[in-house]
Backbone as CSV, one residue per row, in Angstrom:
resi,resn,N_x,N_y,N_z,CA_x,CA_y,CA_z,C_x,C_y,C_z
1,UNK,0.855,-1.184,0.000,0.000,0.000,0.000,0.893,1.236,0.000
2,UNK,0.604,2.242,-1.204,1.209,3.035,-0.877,0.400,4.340,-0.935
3,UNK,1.228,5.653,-0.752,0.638,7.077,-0.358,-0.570,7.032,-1.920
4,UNK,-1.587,8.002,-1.463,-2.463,8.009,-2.832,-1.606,9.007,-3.074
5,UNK,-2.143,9.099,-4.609,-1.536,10.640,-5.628,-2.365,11.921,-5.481
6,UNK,-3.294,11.893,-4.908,-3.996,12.790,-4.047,-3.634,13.570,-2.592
7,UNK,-3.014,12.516,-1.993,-1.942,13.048,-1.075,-0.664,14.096,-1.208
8,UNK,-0.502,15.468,-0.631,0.452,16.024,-1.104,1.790,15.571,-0.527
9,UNK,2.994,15.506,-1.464,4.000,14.710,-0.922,4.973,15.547,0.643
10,UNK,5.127,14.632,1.497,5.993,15.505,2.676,6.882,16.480,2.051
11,UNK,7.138,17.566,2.749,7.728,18.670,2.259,8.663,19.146,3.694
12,UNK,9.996,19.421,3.816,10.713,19.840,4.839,10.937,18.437,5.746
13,UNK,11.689,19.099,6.974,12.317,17.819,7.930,11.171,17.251,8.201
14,UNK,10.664,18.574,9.350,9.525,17.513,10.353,8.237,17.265,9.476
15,UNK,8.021,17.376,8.067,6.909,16.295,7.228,7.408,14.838,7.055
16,UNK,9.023,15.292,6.388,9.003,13.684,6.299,9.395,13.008,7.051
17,UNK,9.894,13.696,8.243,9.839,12.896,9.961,8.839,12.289,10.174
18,UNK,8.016,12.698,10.398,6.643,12.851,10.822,6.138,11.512,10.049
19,UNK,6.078,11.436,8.333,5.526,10.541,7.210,5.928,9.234,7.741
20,UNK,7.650,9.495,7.518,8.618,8.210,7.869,8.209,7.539,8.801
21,UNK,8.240,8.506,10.366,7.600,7.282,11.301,6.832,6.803,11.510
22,UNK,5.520,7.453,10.770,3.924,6.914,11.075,4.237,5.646,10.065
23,UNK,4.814,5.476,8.683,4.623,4.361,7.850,5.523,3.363,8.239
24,UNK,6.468,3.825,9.148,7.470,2.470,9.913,6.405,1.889,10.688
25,UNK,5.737,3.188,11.394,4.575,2.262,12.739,3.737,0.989,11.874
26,UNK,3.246,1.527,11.266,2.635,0.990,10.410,2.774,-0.842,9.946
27,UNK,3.782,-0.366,9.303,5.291,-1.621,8.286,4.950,-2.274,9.924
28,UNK,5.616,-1.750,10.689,6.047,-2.818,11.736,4.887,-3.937,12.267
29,UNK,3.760,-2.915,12.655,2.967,-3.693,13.267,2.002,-4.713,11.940
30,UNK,2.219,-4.051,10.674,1.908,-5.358,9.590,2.999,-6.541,9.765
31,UNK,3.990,-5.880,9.615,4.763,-7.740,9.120,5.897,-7.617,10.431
32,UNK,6.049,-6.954,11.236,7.081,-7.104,11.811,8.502,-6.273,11.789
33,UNK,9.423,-5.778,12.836,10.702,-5.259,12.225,11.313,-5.732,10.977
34,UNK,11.041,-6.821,10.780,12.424,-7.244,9.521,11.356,-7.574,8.294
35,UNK,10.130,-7.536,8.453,9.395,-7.653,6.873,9.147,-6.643,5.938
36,UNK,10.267,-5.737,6.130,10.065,-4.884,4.965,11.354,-4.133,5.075
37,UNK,11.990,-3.017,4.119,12.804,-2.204,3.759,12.663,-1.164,3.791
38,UNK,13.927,-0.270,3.601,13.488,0.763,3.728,13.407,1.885,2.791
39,UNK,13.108,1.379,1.271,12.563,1.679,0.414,10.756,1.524,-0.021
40,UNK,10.727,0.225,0.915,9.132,-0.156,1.393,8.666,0.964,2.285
41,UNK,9.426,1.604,3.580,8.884,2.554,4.280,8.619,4.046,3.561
42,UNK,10.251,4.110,2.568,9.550,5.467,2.018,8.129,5.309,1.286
43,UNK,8.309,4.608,0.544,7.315,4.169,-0.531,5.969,4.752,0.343
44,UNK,5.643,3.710,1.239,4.503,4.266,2.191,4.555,5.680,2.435
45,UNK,5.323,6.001,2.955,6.027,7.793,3.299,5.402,8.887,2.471
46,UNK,5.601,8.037,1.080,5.356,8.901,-0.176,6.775,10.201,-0.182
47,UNK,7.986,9.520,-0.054,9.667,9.968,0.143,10.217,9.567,-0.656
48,UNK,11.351,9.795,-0.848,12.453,9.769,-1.660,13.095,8.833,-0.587
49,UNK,13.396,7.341,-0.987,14.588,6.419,0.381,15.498,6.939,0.553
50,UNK,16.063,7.967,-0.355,17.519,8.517,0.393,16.911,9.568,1.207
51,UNK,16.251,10.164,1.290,15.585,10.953,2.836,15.527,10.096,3.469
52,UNK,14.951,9.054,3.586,15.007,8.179,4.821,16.345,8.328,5.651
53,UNK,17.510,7.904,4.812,18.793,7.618,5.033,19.422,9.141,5.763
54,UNK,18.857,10.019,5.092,18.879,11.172,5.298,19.054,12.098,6.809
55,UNK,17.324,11.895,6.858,17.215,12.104,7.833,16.991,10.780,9.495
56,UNK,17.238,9.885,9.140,17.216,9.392,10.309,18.651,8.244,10.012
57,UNK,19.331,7.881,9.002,20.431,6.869,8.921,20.102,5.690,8.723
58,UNK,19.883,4.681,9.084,19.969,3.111,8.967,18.313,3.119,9.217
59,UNK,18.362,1.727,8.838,16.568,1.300,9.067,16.976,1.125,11.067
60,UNK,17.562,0.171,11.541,17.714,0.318,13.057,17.345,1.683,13.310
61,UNK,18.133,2.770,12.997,17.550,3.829,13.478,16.398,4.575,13.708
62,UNK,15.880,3.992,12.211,14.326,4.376,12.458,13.869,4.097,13.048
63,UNK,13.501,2.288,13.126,13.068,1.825,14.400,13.557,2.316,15.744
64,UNK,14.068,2.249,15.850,14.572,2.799,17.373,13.473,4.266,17.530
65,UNK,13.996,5.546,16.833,13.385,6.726,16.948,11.560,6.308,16.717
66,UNK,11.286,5.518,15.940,10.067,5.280,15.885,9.431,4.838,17.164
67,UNK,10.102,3.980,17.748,9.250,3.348,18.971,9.791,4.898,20.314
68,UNK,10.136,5.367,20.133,10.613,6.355,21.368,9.062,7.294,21.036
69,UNK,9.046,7.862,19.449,8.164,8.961,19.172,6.718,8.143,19.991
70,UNK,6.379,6.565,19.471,4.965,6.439,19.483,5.149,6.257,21.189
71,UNK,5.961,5.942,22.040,6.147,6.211,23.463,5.483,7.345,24.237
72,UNK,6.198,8.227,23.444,5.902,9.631,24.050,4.594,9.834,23.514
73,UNK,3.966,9.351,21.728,2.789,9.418,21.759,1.531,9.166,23.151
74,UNK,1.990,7.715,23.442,0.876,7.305,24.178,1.094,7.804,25.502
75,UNK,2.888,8.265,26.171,2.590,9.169,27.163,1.502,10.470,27.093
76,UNK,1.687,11.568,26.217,1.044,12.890,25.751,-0.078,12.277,26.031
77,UNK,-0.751,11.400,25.641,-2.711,10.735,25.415,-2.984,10.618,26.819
78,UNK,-1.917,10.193,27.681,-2.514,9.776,28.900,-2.641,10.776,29.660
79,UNK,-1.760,11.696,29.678,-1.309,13.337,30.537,-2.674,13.971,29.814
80,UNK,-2.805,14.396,28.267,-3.961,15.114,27.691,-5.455,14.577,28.452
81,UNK,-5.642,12.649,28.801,-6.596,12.716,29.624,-7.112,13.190,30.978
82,UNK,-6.237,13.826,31.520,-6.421,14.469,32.748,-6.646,13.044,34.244
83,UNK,-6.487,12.125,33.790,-5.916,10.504,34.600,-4.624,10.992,35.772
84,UNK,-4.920,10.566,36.962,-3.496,10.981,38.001,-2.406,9.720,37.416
85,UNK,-1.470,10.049,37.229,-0.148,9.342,37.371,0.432,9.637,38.310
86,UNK,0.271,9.711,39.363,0.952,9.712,40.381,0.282,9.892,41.526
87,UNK,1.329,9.404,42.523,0.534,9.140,43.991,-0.386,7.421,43.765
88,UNK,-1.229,7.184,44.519,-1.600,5.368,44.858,-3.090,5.665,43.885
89,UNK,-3.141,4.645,42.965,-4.441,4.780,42.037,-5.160,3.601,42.554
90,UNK,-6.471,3.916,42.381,-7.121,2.888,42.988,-7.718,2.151,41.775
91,UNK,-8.671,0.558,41.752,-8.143,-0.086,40.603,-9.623,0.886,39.693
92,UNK,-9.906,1.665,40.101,-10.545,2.807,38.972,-10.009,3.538,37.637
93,UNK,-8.999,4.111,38.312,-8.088,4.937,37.637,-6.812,4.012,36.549
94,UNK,-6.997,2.830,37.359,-6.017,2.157,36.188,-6.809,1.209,35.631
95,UNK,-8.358,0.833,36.148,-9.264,0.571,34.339,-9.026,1.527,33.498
96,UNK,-9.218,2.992,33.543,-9.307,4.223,32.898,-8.215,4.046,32.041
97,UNK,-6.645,4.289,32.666,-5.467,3.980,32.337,-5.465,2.602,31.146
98,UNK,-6.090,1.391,31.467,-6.296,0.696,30.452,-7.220,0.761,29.179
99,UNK,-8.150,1.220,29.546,-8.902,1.609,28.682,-8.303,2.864,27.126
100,UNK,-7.427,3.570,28.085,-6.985,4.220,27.254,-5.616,4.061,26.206
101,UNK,-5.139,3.486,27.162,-3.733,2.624,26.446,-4.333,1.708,25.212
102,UNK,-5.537,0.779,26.017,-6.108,0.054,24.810,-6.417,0.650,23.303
103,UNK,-6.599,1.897,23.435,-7.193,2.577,22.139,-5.771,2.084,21.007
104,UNK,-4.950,1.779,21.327,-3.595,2.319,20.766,-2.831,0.840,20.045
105,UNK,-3.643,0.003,19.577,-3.268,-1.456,19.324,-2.389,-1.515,18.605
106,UNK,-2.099,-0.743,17.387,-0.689,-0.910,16.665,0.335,-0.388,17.302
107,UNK,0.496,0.533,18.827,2.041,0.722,19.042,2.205,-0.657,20.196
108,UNK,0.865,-1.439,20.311,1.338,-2.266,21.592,2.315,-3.580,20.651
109,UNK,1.618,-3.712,19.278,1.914,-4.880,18.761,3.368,-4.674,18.149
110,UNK,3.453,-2.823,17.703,4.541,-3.013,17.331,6.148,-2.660,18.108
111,UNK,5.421,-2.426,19.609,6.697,-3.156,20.445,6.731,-4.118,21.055
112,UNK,5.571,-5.474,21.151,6.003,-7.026,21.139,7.016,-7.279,20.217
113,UNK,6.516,-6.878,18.807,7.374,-7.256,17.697,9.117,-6.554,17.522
114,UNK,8.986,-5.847,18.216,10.482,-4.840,18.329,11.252,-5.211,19.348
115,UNK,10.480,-5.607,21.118,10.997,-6.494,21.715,11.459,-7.866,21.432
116,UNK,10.314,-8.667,20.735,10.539,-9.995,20.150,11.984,-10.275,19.326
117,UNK,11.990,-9.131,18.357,13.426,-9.186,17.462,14.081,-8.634,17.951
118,UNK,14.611,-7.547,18.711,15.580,-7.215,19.726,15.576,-6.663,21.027
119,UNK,15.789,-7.511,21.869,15.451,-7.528,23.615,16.608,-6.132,23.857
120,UNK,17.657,-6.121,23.204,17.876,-4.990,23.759,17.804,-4.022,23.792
121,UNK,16.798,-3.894,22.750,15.904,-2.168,22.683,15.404,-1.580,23.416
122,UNK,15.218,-2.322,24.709,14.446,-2.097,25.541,15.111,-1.158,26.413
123,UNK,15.512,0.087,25.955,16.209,1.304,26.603,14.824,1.998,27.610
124,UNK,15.185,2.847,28.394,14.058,3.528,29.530,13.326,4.481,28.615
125,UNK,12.543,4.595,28.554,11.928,5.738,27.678,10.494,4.712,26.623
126,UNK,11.168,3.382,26.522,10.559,3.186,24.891,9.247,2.058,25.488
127,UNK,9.281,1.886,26.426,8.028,1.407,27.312,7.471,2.368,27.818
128,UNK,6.193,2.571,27.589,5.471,3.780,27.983,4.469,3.110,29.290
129,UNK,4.417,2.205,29.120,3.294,1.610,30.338,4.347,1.440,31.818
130,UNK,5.852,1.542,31.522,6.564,1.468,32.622,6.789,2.545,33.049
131,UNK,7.024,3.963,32.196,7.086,5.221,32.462,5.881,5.675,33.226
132,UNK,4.470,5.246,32.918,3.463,5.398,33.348,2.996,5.021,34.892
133,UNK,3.243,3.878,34.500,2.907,3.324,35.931,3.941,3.533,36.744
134,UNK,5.219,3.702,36.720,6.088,3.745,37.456,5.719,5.231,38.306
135,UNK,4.983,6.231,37.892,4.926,7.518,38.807,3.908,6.920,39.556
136,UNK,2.962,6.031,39.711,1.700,6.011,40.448,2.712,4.893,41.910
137,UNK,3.463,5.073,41.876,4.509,4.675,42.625,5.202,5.683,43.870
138,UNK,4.684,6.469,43.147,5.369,7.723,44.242,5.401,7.583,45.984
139,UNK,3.962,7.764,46.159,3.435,7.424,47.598,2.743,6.553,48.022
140,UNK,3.367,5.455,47.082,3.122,4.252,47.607,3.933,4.033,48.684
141,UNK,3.336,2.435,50.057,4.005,2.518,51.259,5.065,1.594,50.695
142,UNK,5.654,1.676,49.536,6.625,0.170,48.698,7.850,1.334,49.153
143,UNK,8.479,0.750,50.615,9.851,1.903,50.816,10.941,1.463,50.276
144,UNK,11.396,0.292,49.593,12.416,-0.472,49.406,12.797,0.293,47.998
145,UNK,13.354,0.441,46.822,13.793,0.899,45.609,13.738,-0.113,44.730
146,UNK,14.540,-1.584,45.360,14.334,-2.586,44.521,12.977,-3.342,44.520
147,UNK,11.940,-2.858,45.349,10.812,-3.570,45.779,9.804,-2.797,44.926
148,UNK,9.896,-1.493,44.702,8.940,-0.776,43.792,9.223,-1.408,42.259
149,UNK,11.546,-1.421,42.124,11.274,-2.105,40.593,10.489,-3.378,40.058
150,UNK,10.680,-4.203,41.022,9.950,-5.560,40.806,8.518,-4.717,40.900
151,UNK,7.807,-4.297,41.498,6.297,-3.919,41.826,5.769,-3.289,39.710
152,UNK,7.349,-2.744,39.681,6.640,-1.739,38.554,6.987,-2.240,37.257
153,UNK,7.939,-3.596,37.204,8.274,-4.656,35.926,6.824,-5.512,36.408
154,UNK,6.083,-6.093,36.893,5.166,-6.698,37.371,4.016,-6.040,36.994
155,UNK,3.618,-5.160,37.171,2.321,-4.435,36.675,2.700,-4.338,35.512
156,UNK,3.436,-3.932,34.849,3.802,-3.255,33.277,4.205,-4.828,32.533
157,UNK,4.406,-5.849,33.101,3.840,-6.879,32.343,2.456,-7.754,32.156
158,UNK,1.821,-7.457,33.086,0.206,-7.763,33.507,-0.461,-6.631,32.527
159,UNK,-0.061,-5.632,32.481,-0.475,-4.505,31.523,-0.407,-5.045,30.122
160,UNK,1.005,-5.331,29.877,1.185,-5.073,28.655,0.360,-6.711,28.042
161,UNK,0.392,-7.866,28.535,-0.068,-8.999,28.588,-1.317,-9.066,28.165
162,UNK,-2.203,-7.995,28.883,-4.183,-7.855,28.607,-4.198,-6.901,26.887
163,UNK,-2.993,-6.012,27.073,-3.078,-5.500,26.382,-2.906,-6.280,24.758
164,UNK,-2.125,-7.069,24.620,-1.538,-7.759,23.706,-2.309,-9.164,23.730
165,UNK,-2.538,-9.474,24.809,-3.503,-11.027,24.913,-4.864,-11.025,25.242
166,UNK,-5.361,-10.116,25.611,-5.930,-10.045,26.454,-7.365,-10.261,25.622
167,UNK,-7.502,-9.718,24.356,-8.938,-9.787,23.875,-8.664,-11.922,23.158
168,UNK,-7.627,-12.190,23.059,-7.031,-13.775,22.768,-7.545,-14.359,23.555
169,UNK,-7.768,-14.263,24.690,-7.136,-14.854,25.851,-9.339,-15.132,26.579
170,UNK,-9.936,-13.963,26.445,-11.219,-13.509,26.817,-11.571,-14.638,25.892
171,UNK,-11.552,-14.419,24.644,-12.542,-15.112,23.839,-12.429,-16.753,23.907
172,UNK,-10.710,-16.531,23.681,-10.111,-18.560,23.706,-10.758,-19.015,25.271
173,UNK,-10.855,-18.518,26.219,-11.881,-19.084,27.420,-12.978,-19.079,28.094
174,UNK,-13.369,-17.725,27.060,-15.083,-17.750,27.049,-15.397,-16.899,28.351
175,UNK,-14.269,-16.228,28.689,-14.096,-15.339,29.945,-14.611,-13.857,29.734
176,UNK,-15.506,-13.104,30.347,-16.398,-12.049,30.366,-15.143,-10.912,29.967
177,UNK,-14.864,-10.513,29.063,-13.588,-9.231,28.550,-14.041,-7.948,30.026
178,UNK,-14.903,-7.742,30.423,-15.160,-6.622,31.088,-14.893,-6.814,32.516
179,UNK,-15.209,-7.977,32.663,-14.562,-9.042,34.385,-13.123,-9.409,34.326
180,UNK,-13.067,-9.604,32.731,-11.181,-9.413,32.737,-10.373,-8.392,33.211
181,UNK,-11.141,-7.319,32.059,-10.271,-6.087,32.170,-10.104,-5.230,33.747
182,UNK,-10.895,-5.734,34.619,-11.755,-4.929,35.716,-10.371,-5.742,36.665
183,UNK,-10.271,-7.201,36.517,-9.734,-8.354,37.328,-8.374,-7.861,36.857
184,UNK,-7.823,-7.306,35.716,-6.344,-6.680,35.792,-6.132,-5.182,36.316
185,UNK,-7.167,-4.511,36.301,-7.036,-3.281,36.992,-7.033,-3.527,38.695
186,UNK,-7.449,-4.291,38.988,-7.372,-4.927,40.359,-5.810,-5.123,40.940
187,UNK,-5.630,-6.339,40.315,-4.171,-6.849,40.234,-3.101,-5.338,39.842
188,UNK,-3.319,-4.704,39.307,-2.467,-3.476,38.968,-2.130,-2.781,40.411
189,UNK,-3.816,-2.153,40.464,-3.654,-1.297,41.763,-3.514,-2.200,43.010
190,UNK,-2.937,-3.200,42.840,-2.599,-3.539,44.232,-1.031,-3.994,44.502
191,UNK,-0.057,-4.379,43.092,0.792,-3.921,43.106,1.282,-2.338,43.446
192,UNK,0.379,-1.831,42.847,0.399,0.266,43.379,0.702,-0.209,44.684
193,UNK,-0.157,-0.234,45.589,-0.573,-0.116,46.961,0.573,-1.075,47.418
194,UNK,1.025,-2.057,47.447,2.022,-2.614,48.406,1.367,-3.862,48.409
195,UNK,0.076,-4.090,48.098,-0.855,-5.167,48.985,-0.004,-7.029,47.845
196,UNK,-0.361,-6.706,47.186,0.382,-7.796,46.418,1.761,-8.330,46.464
197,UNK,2.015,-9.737,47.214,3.609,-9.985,47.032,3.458,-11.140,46.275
C-alpha cells in the first residue's frame, strides 16, 4: 500500500519525519521489524529512500526513533486525559489507564514485535506503560527501591499482557472481557498499593 496521488508529498524535515515514522509504525505492526525495507517505508512515506537515510540513517535507526516517538505518543494521550499518574491509584483509575492505552493497538503490537526481534531495545523511555505506571509509585508505602522495581516490571507486564492477549485470551476461554479487564485493573492497583507480594 502506498501514499495516494492525491496526497500532497511531505515537504521539509519535520513532514518527512513525521511521514517516515507513522509508515514504519505501520510496516512494523503489519509484518514485523524485519518484513520490509526501507525503500518499502519510504514508498509508504510517499519519500524519496535517500531521505530516509537522510534524515534518520539506517533502518535500526528508524526503528529505534520510531518506537521512542509512538512512546511519548501514548505518554502525551494519557497526561492530555487528565488521569493521576501519580501518587496510589485505585483499581478505577487504572481501568481508565487501560482503557486508554487500549485505544492504541498498533504501538502495543509493534513493540512485542520490536521487543521480540531485539530484547535490547528495551532502553528507559521506549516502554510507555513502565514510564506510566512507574509515577503512580510515588506514595506508595513500597519503601524499598528494589521492591517498587519488581512492583513496577510486574504491573507493566500484567499490563502489557491484557493488552496484547488479552482480547485472545477472553474469547479462547469464554471469559467475560469486562470481568477481565476490571480483574487486571485490580491486580495493577494492588501492586500500586504494596498489597500484592
Amino acid at each position: 500500500m502506498t501514499r495516494s496521488s492525491t496526497h500532497a508529498k511531505p515537504r521539509g524535515r519535520d513532514q518527512v519525519r513525521s511521514a517516515v515514522l507513522s509508515a514504519t509504525s505501520a510496516l512494523v505492526a503489519e509484518r514485523g521489524p524485519d518484513g520490509f525495507s526501507v525503500r518499502e517505508i519510504a514508498a509508504r512515506a510517499g519519500v524519496n529512500h535517500a531521505l530516509v537515510h537522510r534524515h534518520f540513517g539506517t533502518k535500526a535507526d528508524v526503528l529505534e526513533q520510531m518506537l521512542v516517538a509512538d512512546a511519548e505518543a501514548v505518554a502525551a494521550a494519557v497526561v492530555e486525559s487528565g488521569l493521576p499518574t501519580s501518587g496510589q491509584a485505585g483499581p478505577d483509575v487504572v481501568a481508565e489507564l487501560l482503557n486508554l492505552l487500549a485505544d492504541r493497538p498498533s504501538y502495543w503490537r509493534t513493540l512485542v514485535h520490536a521487543v521480540l526481534d531485539s530484547p535490547e531495545a528495551a532502553v528507559p523511555g521506549t516502554a510507555s506503560t513502565t514510564e506510566l505506571f512507574s509515577g503512580l509509585w510515588r506514595d506508595s508505602p513500597i519503601e524499598e527501591e528494589k521492591d517498587r522495581a519488581v512492583a513496577t516490571s510486574v504491573a507493566g507486564m500484567t499490563v502489557l499482557g491484557w493488552l496484547i492477549f488479552g482480547q485472545f485470551m477472553t474469547e479462547a476461554t469464554g471469559a467475560d472481557a469486562e470481568e477481565t479487564r476490571r480483574a487486571v485493573a485490580d491486580q495493577v492497583a494492588a501492586q500500586i498499593s504494596g498489597r500484592s507480594k
